[in-house]
C-alpha positions as CSV (number, residue, x, y, z in Angstrom):
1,X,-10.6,17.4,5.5
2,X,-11.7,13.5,6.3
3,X,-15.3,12.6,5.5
4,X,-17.8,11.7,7.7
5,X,-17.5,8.0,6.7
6,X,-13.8,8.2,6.8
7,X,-13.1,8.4,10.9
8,X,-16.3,5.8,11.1
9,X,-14.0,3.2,8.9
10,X,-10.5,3.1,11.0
11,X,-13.0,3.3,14.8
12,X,-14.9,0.2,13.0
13,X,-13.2,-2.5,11.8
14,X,-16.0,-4.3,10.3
15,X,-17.3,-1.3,8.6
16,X,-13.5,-1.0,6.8
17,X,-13.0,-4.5,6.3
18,X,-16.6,-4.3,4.6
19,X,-15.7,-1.4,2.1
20,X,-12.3,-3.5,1.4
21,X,-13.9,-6.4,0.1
22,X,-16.7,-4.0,-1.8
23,X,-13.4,-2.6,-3.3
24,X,-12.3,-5.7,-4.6
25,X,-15.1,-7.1,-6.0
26,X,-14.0,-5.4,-9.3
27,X,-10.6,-7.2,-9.4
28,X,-11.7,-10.6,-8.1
29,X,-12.5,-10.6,-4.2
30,X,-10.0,-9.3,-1.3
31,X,-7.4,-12.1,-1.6
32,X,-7.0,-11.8,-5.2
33,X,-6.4,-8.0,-4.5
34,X,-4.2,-8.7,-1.9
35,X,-1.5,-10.4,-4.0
36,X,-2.1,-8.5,-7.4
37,X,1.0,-6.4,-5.9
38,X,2.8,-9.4,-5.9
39,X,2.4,-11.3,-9.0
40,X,6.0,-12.0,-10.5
41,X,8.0,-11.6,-7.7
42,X,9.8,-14.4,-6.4
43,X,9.5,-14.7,-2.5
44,X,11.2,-16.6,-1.0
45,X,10.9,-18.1,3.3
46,X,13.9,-16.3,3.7
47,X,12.9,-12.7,1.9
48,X,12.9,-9.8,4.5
49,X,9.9,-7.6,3.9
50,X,8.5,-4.1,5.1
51,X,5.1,-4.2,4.8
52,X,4.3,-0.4,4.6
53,X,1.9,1.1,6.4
54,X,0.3,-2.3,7.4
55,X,-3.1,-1.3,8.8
56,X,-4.3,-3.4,10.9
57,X,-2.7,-6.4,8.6
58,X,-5.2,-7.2,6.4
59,X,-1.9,-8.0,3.7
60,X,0.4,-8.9,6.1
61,X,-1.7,-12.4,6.5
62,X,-0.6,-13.5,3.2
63,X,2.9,-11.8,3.3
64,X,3.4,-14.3,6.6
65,X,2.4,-17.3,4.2
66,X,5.3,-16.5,1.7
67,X,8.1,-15.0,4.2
68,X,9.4,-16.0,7.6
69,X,10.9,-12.5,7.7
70,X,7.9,-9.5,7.5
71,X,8.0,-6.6,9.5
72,X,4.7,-4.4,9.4
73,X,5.0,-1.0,9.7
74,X,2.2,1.9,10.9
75,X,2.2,5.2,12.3
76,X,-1.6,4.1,14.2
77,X,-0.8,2.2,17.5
78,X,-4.7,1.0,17.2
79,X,-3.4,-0.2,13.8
80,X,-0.5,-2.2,15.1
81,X,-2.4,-3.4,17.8
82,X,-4.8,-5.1,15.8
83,X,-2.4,-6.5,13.3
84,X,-0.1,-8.0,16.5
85,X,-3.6,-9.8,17.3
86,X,-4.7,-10.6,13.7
87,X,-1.3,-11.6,12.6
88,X,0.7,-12.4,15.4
89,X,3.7,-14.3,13.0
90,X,5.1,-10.6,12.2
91,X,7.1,-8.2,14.2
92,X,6.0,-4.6,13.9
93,X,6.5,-1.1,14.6
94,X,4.7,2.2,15.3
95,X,6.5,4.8,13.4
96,X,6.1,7.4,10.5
97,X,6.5,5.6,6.8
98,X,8.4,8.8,5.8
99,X,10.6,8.6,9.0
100,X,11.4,4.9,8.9
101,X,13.5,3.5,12.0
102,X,15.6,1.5,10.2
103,X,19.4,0.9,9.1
104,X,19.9,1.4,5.7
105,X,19.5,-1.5,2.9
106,X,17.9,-3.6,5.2
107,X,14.9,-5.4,3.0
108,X,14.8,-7.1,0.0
109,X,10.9,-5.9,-0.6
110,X,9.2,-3.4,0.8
111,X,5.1,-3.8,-0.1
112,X,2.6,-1.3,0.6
113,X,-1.2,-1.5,0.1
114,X,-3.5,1.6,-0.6
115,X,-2.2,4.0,1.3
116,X,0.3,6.2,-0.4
117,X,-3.2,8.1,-1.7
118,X,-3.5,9.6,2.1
119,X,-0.2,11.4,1.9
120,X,0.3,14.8,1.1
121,X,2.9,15.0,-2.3
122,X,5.7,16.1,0.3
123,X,5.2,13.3,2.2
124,X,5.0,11.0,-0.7
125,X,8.7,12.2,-1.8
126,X,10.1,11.6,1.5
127,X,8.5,8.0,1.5
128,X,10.0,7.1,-1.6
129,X,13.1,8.2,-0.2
130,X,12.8,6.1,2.8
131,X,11.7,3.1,0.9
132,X,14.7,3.8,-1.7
133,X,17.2,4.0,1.2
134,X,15.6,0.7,3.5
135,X,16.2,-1.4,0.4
136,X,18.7,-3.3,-0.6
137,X,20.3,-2.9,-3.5
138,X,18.0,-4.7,-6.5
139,X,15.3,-4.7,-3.8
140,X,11.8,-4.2,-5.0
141,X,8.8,-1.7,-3.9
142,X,5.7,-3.3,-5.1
143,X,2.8,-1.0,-4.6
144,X,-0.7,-1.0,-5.0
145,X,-2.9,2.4,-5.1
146,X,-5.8,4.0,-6.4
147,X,-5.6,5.5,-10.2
148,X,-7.7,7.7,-12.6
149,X,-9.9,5.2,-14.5
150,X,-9.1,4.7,-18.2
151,X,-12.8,3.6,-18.6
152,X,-15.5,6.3,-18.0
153,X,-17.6,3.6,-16.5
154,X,-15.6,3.1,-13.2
155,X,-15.3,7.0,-13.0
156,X,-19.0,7.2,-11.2
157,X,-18.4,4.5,-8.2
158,X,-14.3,5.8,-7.6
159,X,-16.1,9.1,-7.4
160,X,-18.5,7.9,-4.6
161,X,-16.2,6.1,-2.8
162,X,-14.2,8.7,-2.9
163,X,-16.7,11.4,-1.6
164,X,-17.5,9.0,0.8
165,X,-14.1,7.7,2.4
166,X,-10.9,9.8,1.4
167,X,-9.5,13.1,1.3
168,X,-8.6,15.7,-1.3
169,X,-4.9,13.4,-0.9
170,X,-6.3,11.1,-3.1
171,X,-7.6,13.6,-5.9
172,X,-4.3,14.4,-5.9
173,X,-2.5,11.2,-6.1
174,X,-4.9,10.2,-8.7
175,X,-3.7,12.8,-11.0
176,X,0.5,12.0,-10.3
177,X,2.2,10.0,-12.3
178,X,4.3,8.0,-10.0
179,X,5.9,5.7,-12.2
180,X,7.8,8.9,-13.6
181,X,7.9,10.2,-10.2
182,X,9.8,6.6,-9.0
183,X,12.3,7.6,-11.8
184,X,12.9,10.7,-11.9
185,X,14.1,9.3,-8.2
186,X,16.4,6.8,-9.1
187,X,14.3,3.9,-9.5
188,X,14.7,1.4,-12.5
189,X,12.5,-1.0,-14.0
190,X,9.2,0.6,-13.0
191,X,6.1,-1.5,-13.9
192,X,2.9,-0.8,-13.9
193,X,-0.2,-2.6,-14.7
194,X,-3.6,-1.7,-14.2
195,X,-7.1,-3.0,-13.0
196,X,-10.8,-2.5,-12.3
197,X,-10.8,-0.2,-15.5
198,X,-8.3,1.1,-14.8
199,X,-9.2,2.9,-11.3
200,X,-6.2,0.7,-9.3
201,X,-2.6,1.0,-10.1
202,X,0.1,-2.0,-9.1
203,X,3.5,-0.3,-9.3
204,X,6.8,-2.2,-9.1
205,X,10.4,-0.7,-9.3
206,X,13.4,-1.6,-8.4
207,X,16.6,-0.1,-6.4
């Protein structure tokens, strides 16, 4: 069941775009969040990428910068309304990330931004499907999501924020180990580093 705070942040955007760049003070400020999911990939103009779940496109505005080719994908129509307005150089579509309505092996990365940790763990299978089968082959998911903290000291404001914003999704995705998960699907040269004491988790594997 959603917090209080939780409905408050996706009617407002102010008061989510407020917590985001709270979030990210640990790692640097929003931007540098923004592309941690990115560091090492080579993008090119001419790269085709899915930016999952897209919100209202608060990484799709740097995607644009490297990619002539992003689509941004959400299953919110207030979402994709205010990414169409905020970042008008995508195309995008209203649709369910585990139900994707596209041909196969059509991207060569597919990006999403901390929002696998609101999916139930059926849900997060069948996304990882998806994602497996819109790639192309040697194309890259590059992933950025909450984690359990390897240092005790970020434990007390994850646990707040937490409380505050998310769901018992994100106790659970906390606890998965979703680099094994990626390969026990198929995935190859799964990398993950992580930050802010180890509370955030940038994942990328390859098809």
């Amino acid at each position: 069941m959603a917090t209080i705070l939780r409905p408050l942040s996706y009617r407002y955007p102010w008061l989510y775009n407020t917590v985001s760049r709270l979030s990210a003070l640990p790692v640097g400020g929003e931007e540098k969040f923004r592309h941690l999911a990115l560091e090492g990939l080579t993008i090119t103009p001419d790269t085709k990428i899915l930016d999952l779940c897209c919100g209202g496109g608060q990484t799709t505005r740097f995607l644009v910068e490297k990619s002539n080719d992003v689509t941004g994908l959400d299953a919110s129509a207030t979402a994709i309304s205010r990414a169409k307005k905020n970042v008008p150089q995508a195309d995008y579509v209203e649709a369910l990330a585990e139900k994707m309505p596209f041909a196969d092996q059509q991207f060569d990365l597919v990006h999403t931004s901390v929002a696998l940790h609101e999916m139930e763990p059926q849900q997060l299978t069948q996304i990882f499907q998806e994602v497996y089968r819109v790639l192309k082959q040697g194309g890259i998911l590059a992933l950025i999501d909450l984690h359990q903290p390897t240092n005790y000291l970020f434990w007390p404001p994850l646990g707040v924020f937490m409380w505050l914003f998310e769901t018992e999704t994100a106790w659970q995705l906390i606890k998965t180990d979703l680099v094994a998960q990626l390969k026990s699907m198929g995935w190859t040269e799964c990398q993950q580093r992580l930050y802010g004491g180890g509370s955030l988790q940038v994942i990328q594997a390859r098809k």
